[in-house]
C-alpha positions as CSV (number, residue, x, y, z in Angstrom):
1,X,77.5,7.9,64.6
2,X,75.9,11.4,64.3
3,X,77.3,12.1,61.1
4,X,76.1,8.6,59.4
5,X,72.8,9.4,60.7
6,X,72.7,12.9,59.6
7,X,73.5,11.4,55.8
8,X,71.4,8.4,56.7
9,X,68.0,11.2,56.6
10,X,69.5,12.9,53.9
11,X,69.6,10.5,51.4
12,X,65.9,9.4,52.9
13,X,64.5,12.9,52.1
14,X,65.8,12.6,48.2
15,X,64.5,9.5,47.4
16,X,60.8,10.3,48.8
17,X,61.4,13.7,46.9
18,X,62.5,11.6,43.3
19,X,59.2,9.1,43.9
20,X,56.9,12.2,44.6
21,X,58.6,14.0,41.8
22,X,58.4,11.2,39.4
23,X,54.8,10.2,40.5
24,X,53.6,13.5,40.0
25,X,55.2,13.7,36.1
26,X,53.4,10.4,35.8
27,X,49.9,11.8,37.0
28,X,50.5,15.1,34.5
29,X,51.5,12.8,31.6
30,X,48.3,11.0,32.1
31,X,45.9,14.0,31.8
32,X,48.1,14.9,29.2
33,X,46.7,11.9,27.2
34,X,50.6,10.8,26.0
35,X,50.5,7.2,28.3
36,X,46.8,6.9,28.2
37,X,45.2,5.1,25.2
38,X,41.7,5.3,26.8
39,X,41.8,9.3,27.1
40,X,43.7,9.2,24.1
41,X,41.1,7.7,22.2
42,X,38.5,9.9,23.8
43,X,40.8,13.0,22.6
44,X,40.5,11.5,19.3
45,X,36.6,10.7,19.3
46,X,35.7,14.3,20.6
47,X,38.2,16.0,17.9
48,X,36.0,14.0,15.0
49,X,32.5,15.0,17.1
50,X,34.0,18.6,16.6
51,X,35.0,18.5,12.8
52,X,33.5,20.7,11.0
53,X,34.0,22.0,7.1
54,X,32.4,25.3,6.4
55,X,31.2,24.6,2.6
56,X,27.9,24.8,1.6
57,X,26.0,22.0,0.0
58,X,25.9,23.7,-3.0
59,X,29.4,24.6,-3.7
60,X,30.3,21.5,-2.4
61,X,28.4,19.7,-5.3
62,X,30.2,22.2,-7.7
63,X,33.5,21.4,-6.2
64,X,32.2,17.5,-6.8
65,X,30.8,16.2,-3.6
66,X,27.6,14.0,-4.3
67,X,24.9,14.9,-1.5
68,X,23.0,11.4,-0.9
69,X,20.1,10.7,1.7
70,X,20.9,7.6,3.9
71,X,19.6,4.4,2.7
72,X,17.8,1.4,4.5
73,X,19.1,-1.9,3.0
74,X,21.8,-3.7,4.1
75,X,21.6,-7.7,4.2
76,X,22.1,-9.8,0.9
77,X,22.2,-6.9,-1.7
78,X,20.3,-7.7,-4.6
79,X,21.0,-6.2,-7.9
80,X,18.4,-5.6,-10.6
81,X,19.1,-4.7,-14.5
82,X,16.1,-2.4,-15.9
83,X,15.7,0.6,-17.9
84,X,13.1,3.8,-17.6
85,X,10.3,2.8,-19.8
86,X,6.6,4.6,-20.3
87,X,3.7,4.3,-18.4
88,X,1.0,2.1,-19.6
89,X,-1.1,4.3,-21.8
90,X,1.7,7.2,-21.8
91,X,2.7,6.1,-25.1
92,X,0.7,5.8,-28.4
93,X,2.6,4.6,-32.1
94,X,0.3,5.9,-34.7
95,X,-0.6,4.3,-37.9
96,X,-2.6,5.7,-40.7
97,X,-5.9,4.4,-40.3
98,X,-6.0,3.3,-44.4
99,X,-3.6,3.0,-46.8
100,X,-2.8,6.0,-49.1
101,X,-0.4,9.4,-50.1
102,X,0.5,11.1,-47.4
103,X,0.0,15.0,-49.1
104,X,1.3,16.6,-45.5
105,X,3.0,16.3,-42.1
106,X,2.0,18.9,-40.0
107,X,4.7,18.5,-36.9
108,X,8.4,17.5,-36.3
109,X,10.4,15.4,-33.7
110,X,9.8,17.8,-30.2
111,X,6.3,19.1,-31.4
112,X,3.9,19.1,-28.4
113,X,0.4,18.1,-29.3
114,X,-3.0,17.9,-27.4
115,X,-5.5,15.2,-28.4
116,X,-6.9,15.6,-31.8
117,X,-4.1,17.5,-33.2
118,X,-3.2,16.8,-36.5
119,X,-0.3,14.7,-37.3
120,X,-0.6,14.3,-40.8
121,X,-2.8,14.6,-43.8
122,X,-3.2,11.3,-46.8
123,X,-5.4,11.0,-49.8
124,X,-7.1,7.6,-49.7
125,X,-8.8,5.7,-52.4
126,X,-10.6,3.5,-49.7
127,X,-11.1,6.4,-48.4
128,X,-12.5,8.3,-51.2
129,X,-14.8,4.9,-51.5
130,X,-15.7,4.6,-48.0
131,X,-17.0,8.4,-47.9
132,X,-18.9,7.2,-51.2
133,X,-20.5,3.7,-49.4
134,X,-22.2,6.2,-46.4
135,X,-23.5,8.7,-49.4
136,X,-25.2,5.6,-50.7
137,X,-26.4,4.2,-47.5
138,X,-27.4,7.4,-46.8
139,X,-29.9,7.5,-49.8
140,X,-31.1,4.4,-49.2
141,X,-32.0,5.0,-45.8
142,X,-34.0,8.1,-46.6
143,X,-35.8,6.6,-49.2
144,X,-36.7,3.5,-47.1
145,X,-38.0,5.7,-45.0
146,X,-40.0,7.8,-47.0
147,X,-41.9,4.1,-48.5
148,X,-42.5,3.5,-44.9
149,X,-44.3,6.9,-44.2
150,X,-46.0,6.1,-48.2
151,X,-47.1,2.1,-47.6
152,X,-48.8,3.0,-43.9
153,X,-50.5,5.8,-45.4
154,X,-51.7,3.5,-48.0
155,X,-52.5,0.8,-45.6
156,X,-54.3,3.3,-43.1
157,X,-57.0,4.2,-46.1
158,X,-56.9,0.5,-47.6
159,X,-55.0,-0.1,-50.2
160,X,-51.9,-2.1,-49.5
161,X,-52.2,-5.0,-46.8
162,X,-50.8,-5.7,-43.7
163,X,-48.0,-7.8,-45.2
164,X,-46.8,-5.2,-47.9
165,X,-46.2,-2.3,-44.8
166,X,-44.8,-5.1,-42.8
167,X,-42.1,-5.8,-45.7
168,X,-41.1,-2.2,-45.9
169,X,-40.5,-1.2,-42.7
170,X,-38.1,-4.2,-42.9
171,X,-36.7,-3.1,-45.6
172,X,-36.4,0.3,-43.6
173,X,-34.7,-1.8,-40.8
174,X,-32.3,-2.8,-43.1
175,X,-31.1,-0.1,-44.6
176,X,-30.6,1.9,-41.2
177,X,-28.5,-0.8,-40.4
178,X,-26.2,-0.7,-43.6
179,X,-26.2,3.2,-42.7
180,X,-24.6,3.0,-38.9
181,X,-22.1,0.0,-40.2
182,X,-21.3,2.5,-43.0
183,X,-20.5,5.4,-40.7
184,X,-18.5,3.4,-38.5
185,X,-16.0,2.4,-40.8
186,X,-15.7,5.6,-42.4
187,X,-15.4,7.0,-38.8
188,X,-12.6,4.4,-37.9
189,X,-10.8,5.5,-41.5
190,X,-10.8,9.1,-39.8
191,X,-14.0,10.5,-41.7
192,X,-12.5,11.1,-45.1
193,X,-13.5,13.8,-47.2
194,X,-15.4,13.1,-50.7
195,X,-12.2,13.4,-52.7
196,X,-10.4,11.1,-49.8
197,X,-8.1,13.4,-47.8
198,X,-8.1,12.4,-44.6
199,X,-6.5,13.8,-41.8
200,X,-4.6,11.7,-38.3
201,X,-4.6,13.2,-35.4
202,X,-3.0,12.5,-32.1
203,X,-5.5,10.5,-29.5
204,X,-3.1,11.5,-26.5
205,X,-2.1,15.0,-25.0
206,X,2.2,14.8,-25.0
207,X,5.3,15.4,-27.4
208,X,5.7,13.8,-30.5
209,X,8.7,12.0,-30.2
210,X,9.3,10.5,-34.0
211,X,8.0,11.2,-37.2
212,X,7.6,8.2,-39.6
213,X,6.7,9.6,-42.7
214,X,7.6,12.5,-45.5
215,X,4.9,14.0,-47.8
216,X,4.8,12.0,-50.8
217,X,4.8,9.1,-49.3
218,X,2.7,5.9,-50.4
219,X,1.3,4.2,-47.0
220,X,0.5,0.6,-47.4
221,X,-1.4,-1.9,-45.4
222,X,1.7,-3.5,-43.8
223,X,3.6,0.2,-43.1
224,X,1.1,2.4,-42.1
225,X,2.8,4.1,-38.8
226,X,3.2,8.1,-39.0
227,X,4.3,9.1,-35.7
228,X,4.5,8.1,-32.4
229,X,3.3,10.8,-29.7
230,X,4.5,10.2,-25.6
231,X,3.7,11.7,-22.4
232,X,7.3,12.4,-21.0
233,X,6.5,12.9,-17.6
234,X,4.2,9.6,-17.3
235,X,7.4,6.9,-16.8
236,X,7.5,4.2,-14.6
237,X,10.7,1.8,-14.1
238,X,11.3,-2.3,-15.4
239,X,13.7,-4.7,-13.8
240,X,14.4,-8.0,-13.7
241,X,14.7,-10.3,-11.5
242,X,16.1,-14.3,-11.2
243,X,12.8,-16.2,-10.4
244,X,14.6,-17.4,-7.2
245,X,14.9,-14.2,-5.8
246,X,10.9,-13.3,-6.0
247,X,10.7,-13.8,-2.9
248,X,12.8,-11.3,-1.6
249,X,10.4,-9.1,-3.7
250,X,7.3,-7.3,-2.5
251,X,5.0,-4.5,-3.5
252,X,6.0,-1.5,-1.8
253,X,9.7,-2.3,-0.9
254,X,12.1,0.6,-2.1
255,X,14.5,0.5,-4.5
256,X,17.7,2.7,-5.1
257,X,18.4,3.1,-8.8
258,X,21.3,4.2,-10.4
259,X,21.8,5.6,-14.0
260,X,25.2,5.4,-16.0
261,X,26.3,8.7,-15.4
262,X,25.9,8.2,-11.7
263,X,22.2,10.0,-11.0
264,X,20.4,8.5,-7.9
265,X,16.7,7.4,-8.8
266,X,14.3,5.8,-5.7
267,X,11.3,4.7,-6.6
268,X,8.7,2.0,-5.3
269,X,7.7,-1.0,-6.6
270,X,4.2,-1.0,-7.7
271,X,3.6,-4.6,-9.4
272,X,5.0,-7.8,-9.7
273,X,4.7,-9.9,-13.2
274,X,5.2,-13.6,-12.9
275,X,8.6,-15.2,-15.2
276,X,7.9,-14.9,-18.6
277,X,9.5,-16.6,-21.5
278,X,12.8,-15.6,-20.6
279,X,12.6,-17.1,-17.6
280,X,12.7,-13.2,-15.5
281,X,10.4,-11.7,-12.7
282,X,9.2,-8.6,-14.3
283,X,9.1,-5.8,-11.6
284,X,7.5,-2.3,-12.6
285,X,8.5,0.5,-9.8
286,X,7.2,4.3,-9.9
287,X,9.8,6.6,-9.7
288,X,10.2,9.6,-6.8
289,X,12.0,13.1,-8.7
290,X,13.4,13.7,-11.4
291,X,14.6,10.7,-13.2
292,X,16.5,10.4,-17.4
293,X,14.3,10.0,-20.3
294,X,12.6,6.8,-21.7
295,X,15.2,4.2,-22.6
296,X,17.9,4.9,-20.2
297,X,19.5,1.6,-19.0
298,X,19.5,2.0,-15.4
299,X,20.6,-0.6,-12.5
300,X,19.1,-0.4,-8.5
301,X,19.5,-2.7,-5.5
302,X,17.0,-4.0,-3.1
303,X,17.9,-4.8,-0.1
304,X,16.8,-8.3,1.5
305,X,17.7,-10.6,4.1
306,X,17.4,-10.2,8.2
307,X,19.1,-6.7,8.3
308,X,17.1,-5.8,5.7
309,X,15.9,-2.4,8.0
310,X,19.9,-1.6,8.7
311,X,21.3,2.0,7.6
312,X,23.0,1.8,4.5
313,X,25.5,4.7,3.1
314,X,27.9,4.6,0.4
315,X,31.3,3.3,1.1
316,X,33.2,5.9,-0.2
317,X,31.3,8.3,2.3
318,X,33.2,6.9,5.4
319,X,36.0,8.8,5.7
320,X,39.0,8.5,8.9
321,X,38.6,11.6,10.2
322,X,41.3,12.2,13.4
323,X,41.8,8.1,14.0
324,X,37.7,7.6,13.9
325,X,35.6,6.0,11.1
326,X,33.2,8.9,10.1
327,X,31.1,10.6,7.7
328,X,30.1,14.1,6.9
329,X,27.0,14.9,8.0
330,X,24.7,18.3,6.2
331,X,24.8,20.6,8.9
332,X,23.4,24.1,8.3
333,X,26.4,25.8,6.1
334,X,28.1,22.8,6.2
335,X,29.4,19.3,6.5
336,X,30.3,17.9,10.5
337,X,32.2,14.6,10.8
338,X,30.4,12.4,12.6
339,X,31.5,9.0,14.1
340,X,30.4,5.9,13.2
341,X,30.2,2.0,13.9
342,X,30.2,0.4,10.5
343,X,29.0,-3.1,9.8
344,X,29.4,-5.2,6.8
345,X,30.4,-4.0,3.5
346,X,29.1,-5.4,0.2
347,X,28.8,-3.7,-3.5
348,X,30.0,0.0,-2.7
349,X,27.7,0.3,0.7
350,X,28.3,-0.1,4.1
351,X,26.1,-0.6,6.7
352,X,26.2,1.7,9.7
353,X,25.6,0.1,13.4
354,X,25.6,3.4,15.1
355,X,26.2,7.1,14.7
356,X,23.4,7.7,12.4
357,X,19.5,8.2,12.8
358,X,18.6,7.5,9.2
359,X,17.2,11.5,8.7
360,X,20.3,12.2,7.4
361,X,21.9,13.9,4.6
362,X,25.6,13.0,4.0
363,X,28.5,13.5,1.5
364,X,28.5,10.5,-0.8
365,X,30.6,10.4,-3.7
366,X,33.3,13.2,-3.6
367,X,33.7,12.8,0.7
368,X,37.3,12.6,0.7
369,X,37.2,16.5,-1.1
370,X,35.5,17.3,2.6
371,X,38.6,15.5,4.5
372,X,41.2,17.2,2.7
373,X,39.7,20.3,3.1
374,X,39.2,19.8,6.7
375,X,42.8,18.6,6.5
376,X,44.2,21.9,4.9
377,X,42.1,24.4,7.4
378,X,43.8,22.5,10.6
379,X,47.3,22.9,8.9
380,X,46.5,26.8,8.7
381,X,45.5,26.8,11.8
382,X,48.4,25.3,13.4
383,X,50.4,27.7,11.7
């Protein structure tokens, strides 16, 4: 009876020590994180938090990594067509003011010009007779005037009447009027010389951007343009939009432009045209930086609907980084992965829900360069 007790306790004291034992390796495994999705998920969250590429911005860009700014957008996206056109007034096409031989060009395709620089020089028969009509008119003013001073001096001793100085200082009248019609015209022709050379200059300060005509060419009435002259940096942007969709359009809403060879233009929407003949809103926005020359067929989207506010980034900027949607945040000498919430996806941008301020600058186009790289530096420093 002693013994069976004796063996009784034994086997007792090793199962309470194989329950403490295996309780205990239980507990450890826990903190370890290997049976515990919550802390394992937390391991994963903090080891994104942490991730951090040491590349500068700008060799990032060289090794291909767009920088963007976050966007606010999100909702309905709307996509508008346009172009980058100029400014009103920013352009001027200039035609020779009269038909005639154009004798010399005096700049090229690039030249930059003030106001009233020469852009070529013509010899003008209407011209020539224009500068002839003001000689005339000019004669027959003065001696209008001089019968005027003659026929009052007349009239003050006596010998001509009333009626007779009252018919030439009419005549007088007239003839100064012939004179300033006269002057005008031959100032609108560009105030030909005698022998008809007359020279057209540039009414706006900017660059000439084409050059119509070649010396020894004949200008007639129905081709008379010479050169065209624009002030590059005076652009402005022109979409348009479905009529429907006006709406959804106001003055001072922000638009995110896009060129074809992928540079980022923002700009602001300044005026709204009513449909047109073609049946299109015409919107005119004023771009923010540096954007391509006149001409360039751009595209942007305009964010509508009840998010319209939401943060917006491109969808190839969210990267998995350690389990955890993230994206790489500008951060001193460097990019950090930073967690995210993202919300609904539509062309190429994502909305985030959380994780982002909206201050931000972030790896766009290029991102998943940053994840490899941060990829390759914890493989050598596992090793």
């Amino acid at each position: 009876m002693k013994i069976e007790k004796h063996w009784l306790m034994t086997g007792g004291a090793v199962v309470v020590a194989l329950a403490v034992g295996f309780g205990t390796a239980q507990l450890m495994l826990g903190r370890n994180g290997a049976a515990d999705p919550q802390a394992e998920e937390e391991n994963h969250e903090d080891a994104a938090a942490e991730a951090f590429v040491a590349l500068t911005p700008t060799a990032a860009a060289e090794a291909g990594v767009g920088i963007v700014a976050v966007e606010r957008g999100g909702g309905a996206g709307l996509m508008l067509p346009g172009r980058v056109a100029f400014a009103p007034g920013a352009e001027a096409v200039v035609d020779a003011p009269l038909p005639g031989v154009v004798v010399r060009v005096h700049v090229g395709a690039g030249s930059q010009v003030r106001a009233g620089s020469p852009l070529v020089t013509l010899r003008s028969p209407e011209g020539a007779a224009s500068r002839a009509t003001v000689d005339a008119a000019t004669a027959a003013a003065d001696a209008a005037r001089a019968a005027v001073v003659r026929d009052r001096t007349l009239f003050e001793r006596g010998y001509v009447a009333q009626s007779r100085l009252d018919i030439t200082e009419a005549e007088a009248r007239r003839t100064e009027a012939e004179l300033r019609a006269a002057r005008a015209r031959l100032s609108a022709y560009g105030s030909p010389e005698a022998g008809g050379l007359v020279v057209v200059r540039s009414p706006i300060n900017g660059v000439v951007t084409r050059v119509a005509t070649t010396p020894g060419q004949v200008l007639h009435e129905e081709d008379q343009e010479v050169a065209a002259v624009a002030d590059l940096g005076s652009v402005e942007l022109i979409f348009e939009a479905p009529p429907a969709t006006a709406r959804l359009i106001s003055v001072g809403d922000k638009l995110s432009g896009r060129s074809a060879d992928g540079q980022e233009i923002i700009s602001t929407i300044i005026a709204l045209a009513p449909p047109g003949l073609s049946g299109t809103v015409t919107v005119r926005a004023r771009p923010a930086g540096a954007i391509p020359p006149a001409g360039t067929v751009i595209s942007a989207r305009l964010g509508a609907g009840a998010s319209r506010n939401a943060l917006v980034v491109p969808s190839e900027a969210i990267q998995t980084v350690e389990g955890v949607q993230s994206v790489f945040v500008v951060d001193g000498a460097g990019f950090r992965a930073r967690p995210v919430v993202t919300g609904q996806t539509a062309d190429g941008r994502t909305e985030i829900v959380n994780g982002l301020r909206g201050d931000e600058r972030i790896a766009g186009a290029g991102a998943f360069l940053l994840k490899a790289e941060l990829a390759k530096g914890e493989a050598e420093h596992g090793h």
